[in-house]
N, C-alpha and C positions, 0 to 999 in steps of 0.2 A: 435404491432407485431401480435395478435392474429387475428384484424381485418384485415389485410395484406394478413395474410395467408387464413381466412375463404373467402375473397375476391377472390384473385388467386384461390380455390379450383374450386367457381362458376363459374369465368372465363374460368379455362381450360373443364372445363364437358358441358360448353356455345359452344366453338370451337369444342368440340368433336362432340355433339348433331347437330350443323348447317354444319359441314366437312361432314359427314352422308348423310344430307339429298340436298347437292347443293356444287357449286364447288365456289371458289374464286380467286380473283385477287387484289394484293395490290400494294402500290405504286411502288413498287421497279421490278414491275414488267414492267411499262414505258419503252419504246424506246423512246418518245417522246414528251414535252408539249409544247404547245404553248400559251400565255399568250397575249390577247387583250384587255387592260385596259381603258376605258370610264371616264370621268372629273365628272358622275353622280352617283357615289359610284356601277359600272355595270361593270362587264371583261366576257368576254366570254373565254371559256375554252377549249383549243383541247388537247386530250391526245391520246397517240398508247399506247398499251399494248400487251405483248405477252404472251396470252393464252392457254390451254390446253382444250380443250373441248370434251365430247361426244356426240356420234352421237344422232339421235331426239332432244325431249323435254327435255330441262333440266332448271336448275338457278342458275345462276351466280351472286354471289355477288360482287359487285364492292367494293373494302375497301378503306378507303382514301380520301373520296370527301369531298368538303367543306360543314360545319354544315348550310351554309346559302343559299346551292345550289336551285336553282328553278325549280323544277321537272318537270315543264310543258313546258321548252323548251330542254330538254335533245335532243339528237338525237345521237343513238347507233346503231351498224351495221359493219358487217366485210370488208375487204380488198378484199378478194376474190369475187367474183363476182359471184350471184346467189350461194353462199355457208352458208352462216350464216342471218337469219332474227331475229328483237326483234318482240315479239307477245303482250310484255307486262311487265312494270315493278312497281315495287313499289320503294318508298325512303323512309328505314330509319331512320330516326334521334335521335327518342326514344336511350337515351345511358343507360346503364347498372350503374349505382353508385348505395352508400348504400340508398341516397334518392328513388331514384325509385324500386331498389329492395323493400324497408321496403313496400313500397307504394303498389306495385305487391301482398304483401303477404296478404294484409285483409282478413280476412275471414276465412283467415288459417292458421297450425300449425308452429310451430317453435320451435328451440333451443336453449332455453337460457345458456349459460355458466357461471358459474363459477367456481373458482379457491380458492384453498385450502392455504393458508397465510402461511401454515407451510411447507406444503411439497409440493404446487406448482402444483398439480394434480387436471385434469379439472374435470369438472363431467356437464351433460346433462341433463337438465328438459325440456318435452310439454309444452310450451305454446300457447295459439289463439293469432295471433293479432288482436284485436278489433278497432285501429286506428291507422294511423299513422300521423304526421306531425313533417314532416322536418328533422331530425336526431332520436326521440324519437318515441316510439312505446305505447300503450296502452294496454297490456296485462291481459289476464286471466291465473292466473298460481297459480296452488295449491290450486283452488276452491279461490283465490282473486286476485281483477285487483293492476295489477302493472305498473309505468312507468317505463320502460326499454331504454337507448342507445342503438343506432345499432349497438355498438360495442361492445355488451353484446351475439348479436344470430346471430344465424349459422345458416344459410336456406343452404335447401335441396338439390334446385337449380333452373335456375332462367329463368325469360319467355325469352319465345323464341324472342319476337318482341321486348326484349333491346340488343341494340350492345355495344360493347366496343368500336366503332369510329363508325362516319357517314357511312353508306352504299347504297348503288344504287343497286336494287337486280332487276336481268333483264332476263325474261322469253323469252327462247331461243329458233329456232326449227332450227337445225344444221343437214345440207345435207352428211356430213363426220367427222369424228372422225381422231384429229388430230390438230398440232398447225396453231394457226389462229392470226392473228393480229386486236386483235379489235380498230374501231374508235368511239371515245366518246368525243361530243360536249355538252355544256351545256352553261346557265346566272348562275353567281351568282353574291351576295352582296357582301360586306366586303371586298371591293377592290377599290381603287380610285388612283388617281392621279394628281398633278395640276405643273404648272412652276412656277418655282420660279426663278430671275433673279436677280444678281449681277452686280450694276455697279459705274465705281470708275473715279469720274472727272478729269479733266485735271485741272493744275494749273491754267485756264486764263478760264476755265469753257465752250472754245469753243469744246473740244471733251471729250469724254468716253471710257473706255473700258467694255466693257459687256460682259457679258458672264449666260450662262442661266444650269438649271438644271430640270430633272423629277423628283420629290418628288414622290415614288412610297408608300404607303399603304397598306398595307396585314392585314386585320382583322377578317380572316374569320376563324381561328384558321389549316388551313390547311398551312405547307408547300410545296413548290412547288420548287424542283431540276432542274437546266442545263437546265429552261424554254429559249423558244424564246420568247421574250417580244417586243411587240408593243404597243402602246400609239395613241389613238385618239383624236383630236383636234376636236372639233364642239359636237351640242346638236343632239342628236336621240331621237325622241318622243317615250312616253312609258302611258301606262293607268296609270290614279293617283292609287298609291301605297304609303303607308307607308314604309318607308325607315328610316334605323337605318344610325346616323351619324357615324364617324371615325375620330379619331386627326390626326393629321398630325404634324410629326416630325420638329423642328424647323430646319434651315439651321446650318450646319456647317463647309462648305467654302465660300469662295469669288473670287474661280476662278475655271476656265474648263480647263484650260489652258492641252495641249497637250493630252487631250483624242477624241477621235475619235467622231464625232457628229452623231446620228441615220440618216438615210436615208428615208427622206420625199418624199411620193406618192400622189396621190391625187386618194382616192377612192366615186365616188357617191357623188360628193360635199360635201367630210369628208377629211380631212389630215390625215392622220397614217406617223406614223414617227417608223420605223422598226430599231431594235439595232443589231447588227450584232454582237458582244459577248452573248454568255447565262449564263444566272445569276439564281442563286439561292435566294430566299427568305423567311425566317420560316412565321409560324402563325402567329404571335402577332411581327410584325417589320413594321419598315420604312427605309428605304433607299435612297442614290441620284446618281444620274447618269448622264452623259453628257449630255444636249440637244444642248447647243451653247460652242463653243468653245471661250475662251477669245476675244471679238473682235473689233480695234480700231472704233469710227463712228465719224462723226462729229455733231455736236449738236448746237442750241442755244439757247439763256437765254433769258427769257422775264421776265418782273414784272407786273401782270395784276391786276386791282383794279375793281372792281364788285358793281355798283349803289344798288338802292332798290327800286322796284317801287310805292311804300307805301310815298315816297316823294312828289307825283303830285297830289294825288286826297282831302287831309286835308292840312290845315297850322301846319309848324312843325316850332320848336321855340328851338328844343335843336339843340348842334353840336355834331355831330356822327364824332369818330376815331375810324382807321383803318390800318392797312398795306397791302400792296398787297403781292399777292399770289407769290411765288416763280417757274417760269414753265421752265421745259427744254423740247425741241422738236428737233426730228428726222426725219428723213422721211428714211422708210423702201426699200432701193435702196443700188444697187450696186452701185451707185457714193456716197453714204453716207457711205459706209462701209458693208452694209447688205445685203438685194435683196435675204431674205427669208423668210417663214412664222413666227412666231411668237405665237404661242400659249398662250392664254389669262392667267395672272398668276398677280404676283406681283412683283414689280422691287424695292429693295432695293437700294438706291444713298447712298457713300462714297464720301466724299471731305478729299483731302489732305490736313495736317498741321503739323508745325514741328514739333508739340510731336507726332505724328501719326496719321492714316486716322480719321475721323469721320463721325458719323454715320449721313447723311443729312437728311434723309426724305425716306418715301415710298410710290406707289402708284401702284393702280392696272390698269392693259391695258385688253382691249380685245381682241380676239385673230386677228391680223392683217396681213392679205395678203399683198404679193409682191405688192410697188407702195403706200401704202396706210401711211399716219400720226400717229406719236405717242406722246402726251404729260402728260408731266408728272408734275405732282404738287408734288416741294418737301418740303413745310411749306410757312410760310411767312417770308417778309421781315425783317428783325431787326432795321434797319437803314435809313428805309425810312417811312412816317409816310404821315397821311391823315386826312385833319378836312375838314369835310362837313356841308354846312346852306345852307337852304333854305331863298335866300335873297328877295323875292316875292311873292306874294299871290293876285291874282284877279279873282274874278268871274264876278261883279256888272258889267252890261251894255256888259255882254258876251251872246249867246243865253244858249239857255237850254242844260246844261253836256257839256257845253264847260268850261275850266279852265285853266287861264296864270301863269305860276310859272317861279322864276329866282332861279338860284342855282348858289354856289363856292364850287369850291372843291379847297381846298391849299393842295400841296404836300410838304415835307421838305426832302431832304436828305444829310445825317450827312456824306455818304462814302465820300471818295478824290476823285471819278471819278464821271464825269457826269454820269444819266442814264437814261433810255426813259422807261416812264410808259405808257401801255396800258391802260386805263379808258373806261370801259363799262358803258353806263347807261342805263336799263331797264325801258322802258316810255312804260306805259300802253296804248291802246286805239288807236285812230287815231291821230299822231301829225303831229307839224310842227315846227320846228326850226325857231325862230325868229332875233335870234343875237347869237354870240358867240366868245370868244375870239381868240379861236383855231379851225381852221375848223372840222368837223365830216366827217364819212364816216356812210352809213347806214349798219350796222352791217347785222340786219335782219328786219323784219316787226314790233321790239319793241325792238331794242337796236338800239344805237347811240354809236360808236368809234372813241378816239380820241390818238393820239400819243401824249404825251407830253415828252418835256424833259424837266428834271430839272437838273440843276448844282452842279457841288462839292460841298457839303455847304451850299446850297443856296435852295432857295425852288421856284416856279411855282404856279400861281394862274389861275386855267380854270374856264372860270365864261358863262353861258348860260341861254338863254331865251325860253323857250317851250312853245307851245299850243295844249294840249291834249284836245279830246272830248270824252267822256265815253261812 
């Protein structure tokens, strides 16, 4: 309690002393914010405020801005035209606590209190501080040094250059005395935002419903009222900087269903996606908001199984099992359901089952334009299985880094329905197919695809013959 009070004392004689000497504006003095959040932990900040100013030179402290703001992209300046110019500001962020008071006071005298056990009545000795750290002090008091708690002395009062909140204090030269509307742009930290996407399969696995959300982050310890909040899609380059990270809230729905989705533009080879409600957000929050409204698409299933190129260039003698990959894909079109952008995030998959949905897999997209592929990996298979041998090995009477290798791959699958596995195989070097059970297609300049199906029950043997040269 007493530290409370000697606290407030400093405080209010801190307000008096800086009222005095310069004028102020605080948050509630806003007409206006607008909130542009960046995927790189970066928002830029527009704010109006309506001010009171006098005429010339004066300083106005801005109260209110975030502790992680970047002073060297500020940009302040009035409404009125040829009326209000900045000549100069300073930021700040130094705050007033009993640490940095104690801190402030080295060198100099102080108040130690204490209190009387029986009747409760304070009483005031001089002390120096001779050191401080952290909460404790190092006193000289009564011709001998003492450790003392900060919540044993009572200063005077306290430097000018700590605030009780972040400030922007901005040197003014004002054409008229009179309310003015100022504009105030800035970058700061401690603000992010990413997609996050929900989506829940169809029982035969051929469609989805999706639906996406903005995860917004506020860590910058500043609240932000009735902001207009926009959200940018794409990377903007910035000089390497240290950067503090920020968590990010976990999801907690699974559908968008019936709110309004922001209004995507395309600025400078950037997306912004603009919310037409304003929303407020505290310091230290996360929040979610519509981005995609719940939406049917049509999808399909593939089972893709992935070579190794480490097969072709030694004799290998063990067999290698495997399951293939589990992939659903879309293609981002108004005939598939979609035929919007996509902001690069993370898509969580639900499959239906009669005790209730289950949770499938998760995978992250990049952010994907109108027209463009989306696939997604949601685990592996359970039920379909892979045994690989290298059934060949020749060098002798081949030229130099030339090598002949046979391979089988046996598929098994245990489901009641047939199903068609994609088989990639990664072949190093310059090849050439010599034999093969199953035709190939040439993937790329070192893969080799093949479609296989295998039966209810029943399993498929691809068997092939290569000749790589290294």
């Amino acid at each position: 309690m007493l530290m409370r009070t000697l606290l407030a004392s400093v405080l209010i004689a801190t307000s008096l002393t800086a009222s005095a000497a310069e004028q102020s504006t605080r948050p509630e003095d806003q007409t206006a914010v607008t909130l542009t959040v960046y995927q790189q932990n970066l928002a830029l900040i527009r704010e109006l405020r309506r001010v009171s100013l006098s005429q010339g030179r004066s300083r106005l402290a801005v109260i209110g801005v975030p502790s992680s703001l970047m002073p060297e992209t500020v940009l302040a300046g009035g409404t009125t035209k040829d009326r209000l110019s900045v000549v100069g500001q300073v930021y700040e962020s130094a705050l007033l606590t009993p640490e940095a008071l104690l801190q402030a006071s080295v060198g100099k005298s102080v108040q130690v209190v204490t209190r009387n056990r029986e009747t409760g009545a304070e009483s005031f000795a001089t002390a120096e501080v001779l050191r401080a750290q952290g909460r404790e002090a190092l006193l000289r008091l009564d011709g001998r040094i003492r450790t003392i708690d900060v919540r044993r002395i009572a200063f005077d009062s306290a430097p000018s250059n700590l605030r009780s909140r972040p400030t922007l204090v901005l040197d003014l030269d004002n054409a008229a005395a009179g309310d003015e509307t100022l504009s105030l742009s800035y970058l700061t930290r401690g603000m992010v935002w990413r997609a996050d996407y929900v989506a829940r399969l169809s029982e035969d696995e051929s469609g989805m419903q999706l639906a996406g959300w903005v995860t917004l982050t506020n860590s910058t310890g500043t609240a932000f009222k009735n902001a207009q909040l926009r959200v940018v899609a794409g990377n903007v380059n910035r000089a390497t900087e240290r950067s503090r990270s920020t968590g990010i809230m976990a999801m907690q729905s699974v559908a968008a269903k019936g709110r309004r989705a922001p209004v995507e533009t395309a600025v400078s080879d950037l997306r912004v996606f603009g919310f037409d409600e304003k929303m407020s957000i505290g310091g230290k929050e996360s929040r979610q908001l519509a981005l995609l409204a719940s939406t049917p698409i049509k999808i399909e299933k593939e089972y893709r199984l992935y070579g190794n190129a480490s097969h072709f260039g030694s004799v290998r003698r063990d067999t290698q099992r495997a399951n293939p990959a589990v992939r659903f894909k879309f293609d981002n079109t108004k005939t598939a359901g979609l035929g919007r952008s996509l902001p690069g995030g993370t898509v969580r998959l639900y499959a239906p089952s009669k005790g209730g949905d289950i949770f499938r897999g998760q995978d992250g997209i990049r952010h994907t334009p109108v027209g463009e592929k989306v696939t997604l990996t949601a685990g592996q298979a359970t039920d379909i299985t892979s045994e690989r041998r290298q059934t060949e090995f020749r060098r002798d009477g081949l030229p130099k880094n030339v090598v002949e290798t046979g391979h089988s791959i046996t598929l098994r699958n245990a489901k009641e329905q047939a199903v068609t596995v994609v088989v990639i195989e990664r072949i190093p070097g310059d090849w050439k197919m010599l034999s093969e059970s199953h035709g190939h297609t040439k993937q790329s300049s070192n893969e080799a695809l093949w479609r296989i199906t295998v039966p209810a029950g029943g399993e498929t043997e691809l068997t092939y013959k290569v000749r790589t040269r290294f």
